[in-house]
C-alpha positions in Angstrom: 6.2 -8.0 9.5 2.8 -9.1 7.6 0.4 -6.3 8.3 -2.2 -9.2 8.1 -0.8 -11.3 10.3 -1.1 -8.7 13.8 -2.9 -11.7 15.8 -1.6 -12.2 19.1 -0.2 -15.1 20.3 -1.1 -15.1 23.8 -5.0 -15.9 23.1 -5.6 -19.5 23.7 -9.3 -19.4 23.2 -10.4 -22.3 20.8 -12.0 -19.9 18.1 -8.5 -18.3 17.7 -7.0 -21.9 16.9 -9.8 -22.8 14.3 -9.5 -19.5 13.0 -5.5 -19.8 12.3 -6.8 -23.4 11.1 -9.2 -22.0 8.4 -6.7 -19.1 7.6 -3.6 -21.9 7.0 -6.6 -23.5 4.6 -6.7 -20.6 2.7 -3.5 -19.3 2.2 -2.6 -22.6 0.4 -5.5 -21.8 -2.4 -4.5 -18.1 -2.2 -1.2 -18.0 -3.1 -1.3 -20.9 -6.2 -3.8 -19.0 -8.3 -1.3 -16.1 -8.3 1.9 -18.2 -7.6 2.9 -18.8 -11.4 2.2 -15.0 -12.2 4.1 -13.8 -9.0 6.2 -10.1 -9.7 8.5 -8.0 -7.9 8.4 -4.0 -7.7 11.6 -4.5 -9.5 10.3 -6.7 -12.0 7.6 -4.5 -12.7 9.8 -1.7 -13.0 12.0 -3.7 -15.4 8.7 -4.9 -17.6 7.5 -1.7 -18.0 10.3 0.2 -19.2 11.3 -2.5 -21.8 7.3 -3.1 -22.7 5.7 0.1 -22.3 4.1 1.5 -25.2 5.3 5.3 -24.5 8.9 4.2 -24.0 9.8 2.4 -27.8 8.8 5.4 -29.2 12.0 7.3 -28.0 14.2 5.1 -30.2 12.8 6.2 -33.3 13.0 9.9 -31.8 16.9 9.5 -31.3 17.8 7.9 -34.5 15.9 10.9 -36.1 17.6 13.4 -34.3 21.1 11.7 -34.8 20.5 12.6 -38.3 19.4 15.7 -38.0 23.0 16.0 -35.9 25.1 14.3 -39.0 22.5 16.8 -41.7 23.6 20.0 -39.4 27.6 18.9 -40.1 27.3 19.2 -43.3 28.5 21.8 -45.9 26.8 23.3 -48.5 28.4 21.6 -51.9 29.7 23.9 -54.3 28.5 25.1 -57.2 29.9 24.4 -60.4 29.9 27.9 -62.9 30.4 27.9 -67.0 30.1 30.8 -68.5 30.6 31.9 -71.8 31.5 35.7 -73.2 32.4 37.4 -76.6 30.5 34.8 -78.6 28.3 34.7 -81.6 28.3 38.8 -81.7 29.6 41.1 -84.4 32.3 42.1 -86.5 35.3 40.4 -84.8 33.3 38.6 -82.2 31.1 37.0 -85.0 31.3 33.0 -84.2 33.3 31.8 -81.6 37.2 33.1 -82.6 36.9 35.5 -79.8 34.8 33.5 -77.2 35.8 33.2 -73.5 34.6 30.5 -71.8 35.0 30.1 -68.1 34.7 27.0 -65.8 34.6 27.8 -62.3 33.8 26.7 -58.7 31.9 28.5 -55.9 32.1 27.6 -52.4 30.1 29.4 -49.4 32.0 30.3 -46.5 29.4 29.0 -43.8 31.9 28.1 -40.9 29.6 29.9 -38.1 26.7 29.0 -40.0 27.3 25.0 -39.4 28.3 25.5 -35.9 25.3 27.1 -35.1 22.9 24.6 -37.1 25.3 21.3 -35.2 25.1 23.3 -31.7 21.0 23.8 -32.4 21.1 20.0 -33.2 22.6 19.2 -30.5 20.5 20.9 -28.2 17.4 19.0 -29.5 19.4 15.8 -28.7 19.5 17.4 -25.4 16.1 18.3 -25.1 15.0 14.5 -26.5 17.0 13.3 -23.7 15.8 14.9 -20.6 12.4 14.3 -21.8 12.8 11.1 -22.4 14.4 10.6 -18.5 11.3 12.3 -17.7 9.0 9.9 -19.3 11.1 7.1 -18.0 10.4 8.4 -14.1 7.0 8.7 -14.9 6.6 5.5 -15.8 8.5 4.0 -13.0 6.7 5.7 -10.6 3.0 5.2 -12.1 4.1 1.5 -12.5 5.2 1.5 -9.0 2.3 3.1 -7.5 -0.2 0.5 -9.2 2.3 -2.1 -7.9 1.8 -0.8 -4.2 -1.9 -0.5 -4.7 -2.5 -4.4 -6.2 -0.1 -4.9 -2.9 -2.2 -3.5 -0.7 -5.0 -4.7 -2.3 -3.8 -8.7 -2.2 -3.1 -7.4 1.9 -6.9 -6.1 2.5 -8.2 -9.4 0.7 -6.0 -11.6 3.0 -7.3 -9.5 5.9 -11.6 -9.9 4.8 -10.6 -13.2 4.6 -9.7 -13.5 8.3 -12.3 -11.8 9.1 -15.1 -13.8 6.9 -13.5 -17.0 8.8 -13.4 -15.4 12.3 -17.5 -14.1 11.9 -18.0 -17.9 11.0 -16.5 -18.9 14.0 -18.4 -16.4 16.1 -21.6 -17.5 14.3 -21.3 -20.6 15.6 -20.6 -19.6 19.2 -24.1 -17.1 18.8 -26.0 -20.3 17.8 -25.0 -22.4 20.6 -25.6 -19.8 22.9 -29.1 -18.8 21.6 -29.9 -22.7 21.4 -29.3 -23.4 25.2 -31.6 -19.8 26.2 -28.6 -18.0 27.0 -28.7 -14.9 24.1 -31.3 -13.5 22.3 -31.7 -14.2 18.8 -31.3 -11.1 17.8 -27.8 -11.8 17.8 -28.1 -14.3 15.7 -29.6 -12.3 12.9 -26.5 -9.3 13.5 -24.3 -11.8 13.4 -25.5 -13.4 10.1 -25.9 -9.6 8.6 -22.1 -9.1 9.6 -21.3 -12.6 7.8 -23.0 -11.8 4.6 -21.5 -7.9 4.8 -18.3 -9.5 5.1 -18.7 -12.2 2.1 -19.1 -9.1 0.4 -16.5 -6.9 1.2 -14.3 -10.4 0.2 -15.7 -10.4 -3.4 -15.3 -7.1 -3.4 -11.3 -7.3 -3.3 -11.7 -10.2 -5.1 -12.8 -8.2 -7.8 -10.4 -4.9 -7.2 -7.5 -7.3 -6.9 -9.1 -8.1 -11.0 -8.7 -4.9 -11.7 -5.4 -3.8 -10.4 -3.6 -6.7 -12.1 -5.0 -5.8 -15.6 -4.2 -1.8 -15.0 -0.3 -3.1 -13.7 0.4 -5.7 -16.1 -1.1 -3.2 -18.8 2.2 -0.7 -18.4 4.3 -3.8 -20.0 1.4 -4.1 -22.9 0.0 -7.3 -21.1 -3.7 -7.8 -20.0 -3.3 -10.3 -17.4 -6.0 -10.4 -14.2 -4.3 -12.4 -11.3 -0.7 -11.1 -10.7 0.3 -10.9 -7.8 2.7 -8.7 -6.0 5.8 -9.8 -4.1 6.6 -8.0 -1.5 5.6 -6.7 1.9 4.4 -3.1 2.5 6.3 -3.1 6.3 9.3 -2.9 7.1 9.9 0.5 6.0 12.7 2.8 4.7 14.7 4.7 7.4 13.3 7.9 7.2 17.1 9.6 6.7 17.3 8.1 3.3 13.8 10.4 2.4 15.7 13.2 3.8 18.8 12.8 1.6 16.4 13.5 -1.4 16.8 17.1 -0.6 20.3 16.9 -2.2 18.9 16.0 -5.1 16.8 18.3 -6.3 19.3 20.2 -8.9 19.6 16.8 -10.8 15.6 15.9 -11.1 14.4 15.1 -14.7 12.0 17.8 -15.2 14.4 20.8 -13.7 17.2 19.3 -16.3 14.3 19.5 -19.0 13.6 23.2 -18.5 17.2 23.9 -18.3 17.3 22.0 -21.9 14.8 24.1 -23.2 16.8 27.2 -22.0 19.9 25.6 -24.1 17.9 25.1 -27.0 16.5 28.5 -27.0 19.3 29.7 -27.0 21.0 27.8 -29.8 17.9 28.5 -31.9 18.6 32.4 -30.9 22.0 32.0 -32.3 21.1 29.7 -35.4 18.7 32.7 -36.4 21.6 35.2 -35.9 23.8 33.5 -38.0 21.5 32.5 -41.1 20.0 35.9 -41.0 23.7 36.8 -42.2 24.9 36.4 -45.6 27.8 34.5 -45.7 30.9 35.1 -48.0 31.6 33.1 -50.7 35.0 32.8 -52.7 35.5 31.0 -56.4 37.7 29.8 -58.3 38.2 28.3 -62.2 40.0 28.3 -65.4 39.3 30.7 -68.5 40.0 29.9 -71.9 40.8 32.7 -75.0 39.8 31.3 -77.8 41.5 33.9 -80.1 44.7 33.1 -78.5 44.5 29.6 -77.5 45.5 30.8 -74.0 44.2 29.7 -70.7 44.2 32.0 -67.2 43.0 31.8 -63.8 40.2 33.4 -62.1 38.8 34.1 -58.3 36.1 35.6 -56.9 35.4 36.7 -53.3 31.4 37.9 -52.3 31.5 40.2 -49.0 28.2 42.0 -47.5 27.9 45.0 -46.7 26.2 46.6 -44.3 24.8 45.9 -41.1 22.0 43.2 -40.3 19.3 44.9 -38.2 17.2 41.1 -38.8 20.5 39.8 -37.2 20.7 42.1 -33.8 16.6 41.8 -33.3 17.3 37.9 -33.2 19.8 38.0 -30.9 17.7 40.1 -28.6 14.9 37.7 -29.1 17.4 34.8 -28.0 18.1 36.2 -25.2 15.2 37.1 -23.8 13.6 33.3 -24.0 16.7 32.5 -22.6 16.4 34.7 -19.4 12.5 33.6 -19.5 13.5 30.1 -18.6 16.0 30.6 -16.5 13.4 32.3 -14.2 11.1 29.2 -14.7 14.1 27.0 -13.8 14.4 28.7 -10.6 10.6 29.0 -9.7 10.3 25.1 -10.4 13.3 24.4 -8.0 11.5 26.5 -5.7 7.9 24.6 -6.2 9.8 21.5 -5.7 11.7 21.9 -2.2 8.2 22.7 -1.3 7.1 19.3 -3.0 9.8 17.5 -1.5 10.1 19.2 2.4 5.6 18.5 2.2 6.3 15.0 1.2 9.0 14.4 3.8 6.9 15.5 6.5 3.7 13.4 5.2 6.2 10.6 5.3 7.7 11.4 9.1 3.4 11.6 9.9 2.8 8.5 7.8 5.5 6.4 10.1 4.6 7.8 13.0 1.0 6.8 13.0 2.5 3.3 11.8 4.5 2.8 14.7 1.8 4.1 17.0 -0.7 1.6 15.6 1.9 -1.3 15.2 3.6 -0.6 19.2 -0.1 0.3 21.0 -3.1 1.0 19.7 -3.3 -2.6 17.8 -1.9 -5.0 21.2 -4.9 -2.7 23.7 -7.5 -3.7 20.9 -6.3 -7.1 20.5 -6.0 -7.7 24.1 -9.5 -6.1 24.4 -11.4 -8.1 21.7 -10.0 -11.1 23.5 -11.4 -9.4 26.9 -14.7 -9.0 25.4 -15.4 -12.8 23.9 -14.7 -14.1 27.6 -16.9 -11.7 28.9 -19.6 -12.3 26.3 -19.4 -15.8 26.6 -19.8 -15.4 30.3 -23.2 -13.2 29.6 -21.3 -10.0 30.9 -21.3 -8.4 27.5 -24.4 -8.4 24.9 -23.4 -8.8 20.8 -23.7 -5.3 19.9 -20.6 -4.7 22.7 -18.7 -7.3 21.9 -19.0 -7.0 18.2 -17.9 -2.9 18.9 -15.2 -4.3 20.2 -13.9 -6.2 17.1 -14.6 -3.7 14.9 -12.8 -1.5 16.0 -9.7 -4.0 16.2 -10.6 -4.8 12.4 -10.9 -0.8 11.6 -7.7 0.0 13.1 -5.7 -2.8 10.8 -7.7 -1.3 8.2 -6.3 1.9 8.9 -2.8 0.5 9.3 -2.6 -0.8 6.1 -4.4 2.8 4.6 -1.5 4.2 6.8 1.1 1.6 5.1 0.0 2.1 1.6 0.1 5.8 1.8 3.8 5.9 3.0 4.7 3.9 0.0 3.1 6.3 -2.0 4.4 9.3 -0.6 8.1 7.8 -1.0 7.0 6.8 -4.6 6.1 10.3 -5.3 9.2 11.6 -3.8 11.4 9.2 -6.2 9.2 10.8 -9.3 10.3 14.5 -8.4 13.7 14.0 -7.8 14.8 11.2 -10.1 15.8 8.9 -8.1 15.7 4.8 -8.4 12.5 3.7 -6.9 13.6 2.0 -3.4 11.5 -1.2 -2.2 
């Protein structure tokens, strides 16, 4: 169901047949300058997350942190020792008879040291991740919501249209009437005020329908000005598949980021810990006796002693960001079940008022306006009554499609919070 298209069918009047007649003329001219540029919510969606500006960025981020991962893995090389005793001295160490000379390797014993620098890389990988599903919601649901509101938009301009055509129609109807002595012309001149306020209102959207393409194509990195939305903004979702959103909420984008950020704390707590410690070290070579033309083996072990009071005040440190966010994981799960159980019932209002406009308050006015031409025609009614009348039929599908577009972005706002695939 077309929110513009709430006429009903029972009139018979001939100004409701030339006003379908000029609205058929339109549509024709309407939908071929947008026809070739013509997008779907998913489409949009699709664009934006393969063209958005924000988004390519998160490749390069990866790759970086990928090898910072493969840098953390990797072990310290060892260090190659010569060293050289009991040469060019005195006496019987006088040149190099009695000379020593040692070759050795070191190697540091860093095990816990590189599973705390890959665990701390790993954690950033984390972190990139969940902010990067963050970033991604955001920009589905701002490219949604500007989707909706060149929708709506395209809706209100269809609707000023109807409405420029049907105050041309009823121009003509004043001007016979005030030509054969049967209305003032004082309706004539309201009636040509309301004409020119509604050739207005149509450039206006003309305008605003400008705009909206240009700030909707712009999340792909276009610059186009006559898209045009696909789509309808009624029928709506069962309200039971809002509702199921509730489930949800431990797996939304920006609770998993905070619980990230609690990892990486965490592994950076630990990753301080563990370089704050020096690690052992163990060596090993060949010595040579040149007196004796003999060769022997050496090893060397390096232990510290001592406890690490830098080590213990670390570890505290760790865990006491770690605690921190786990509070502010809990208070943002608490500040979105608000978020989502206020949206839910804004969306359960939102249909309500729909239905209520759709099922009654748009047939009484429509039956009413239709009422009030017969009677005006038959002198029973002066403009000012009969134009009431239509206004407030024109106001209420006004308010339908306020109603309409609203919904949408309640629901759209609901998919941001808890990570969900935008439903359309």
């Amino acid at each position: 169901m077309k929110l513009v298209n709430h006429v009903s069918s029972a009139s018979k009047k001939p100004i409701t047949n030339r006003f379908l007649i000029c609205l058929i003329l339109f549509m024709p001219w309407y939908e071929s300058a947008y026809a070739e540029n013509s997008v779907r919510l998913s489409e949009a969606v699709e664009r934006a997350l393969k063209g958005h500006p924000q988004i390519a960025v998160w490749s390069y981020r990866q790759q970086g942190i990928q090898a910072e991962i493969e840098a953390a893995g990797s072990r310290q090389p060892a260090q190659l020792e010569l060293s050289v005793e009991d040469a060019f001295g005195t006496d019987q160490y006088e040149g190099t008879d009695a000379m020593q000379t040692t070759l050795s390797a070191r190697w540091l014993l860093e095990g816990d040291q590189i599973s705390a620098r890959t665990e701390h890389a790993a954690a950033q990988q984390r972190l990139l991740t969940a902010k990067q599903r963050v970033q991604l919601a955001e920009v589905t649901a701002n490219t949604s919501t500007l989707f909706i509101s060149l929708l709506a938009d395209q809706e209100r301009l269809q609707l000023a249209q109807e409405a420029l055509a049907d105050e041309k129609e009823i121009l003509a109807i004043i001007q016979r009437r005030v030509n054969a002595g049967r209305a003032p012309n004082t309706d004539l001149i309201l009636a040509r005020t309301r004409l020119t306020e509604q050739e207005l209102a149509v450039e206006e959207f003309g305008h605003r329908l400008q705009s909206a393409s240009l700030r909707l194509s712009a999340q792909w990195g276009a610059t186009e000005t006559q898209l045009y939305a696909a789509g309808n903004l009624l029928p709506f979702l069962p309200l039971a598949k809002a509702e199921a959103a509730m489930n949800k909420l431990q797996e939304t984008p920006s609770l998993n980021q905070i619980k990230a950020e609690a990892e990486l704390f965490s592994a950076e707590g630990k990753l301080a810990s563990e370089e704050a410690v020096t690690p052992w070290s163990v060596g090993a070579g060949v010595r040579r006796f040149e007196n004796t033309d003999d060769y022997a083996l050496v090893a060397q072990f390096s232990i510290p002693l001592g406890a690490n009071q830098r080590h213990a005040a670390l570890q505290r440190s760790a865990s006491v960001r770690e605690q921190q966010q786990t509070l502010s994981a809990r208070a943002h799960l608490q500040q979105l079940t608000i978020q989502t159980r206020t949206l839910l019932m804004e969306l359960e209002h939102s249909q309500h008022v729909i239905n209520t406009l759709t099922e009654t308050i748009l047939p009484t006015l429509d039956s009413g306006r239709q009422q009030a031409l017969k009677a005006y025609e038959n002198g029973q009614l002066d403009y000012v009554q009969w134009d009431n009348t239509r206004q407030q039929w024109l106001n209420a599908r006004k308010r339908l499609l306020d109603e309409a577009e609203a919904l949408h972005q309640q629901w759209i706002e609901l998919q941001r919070l808890t990570g969900q695939t935008i439903y359309f």
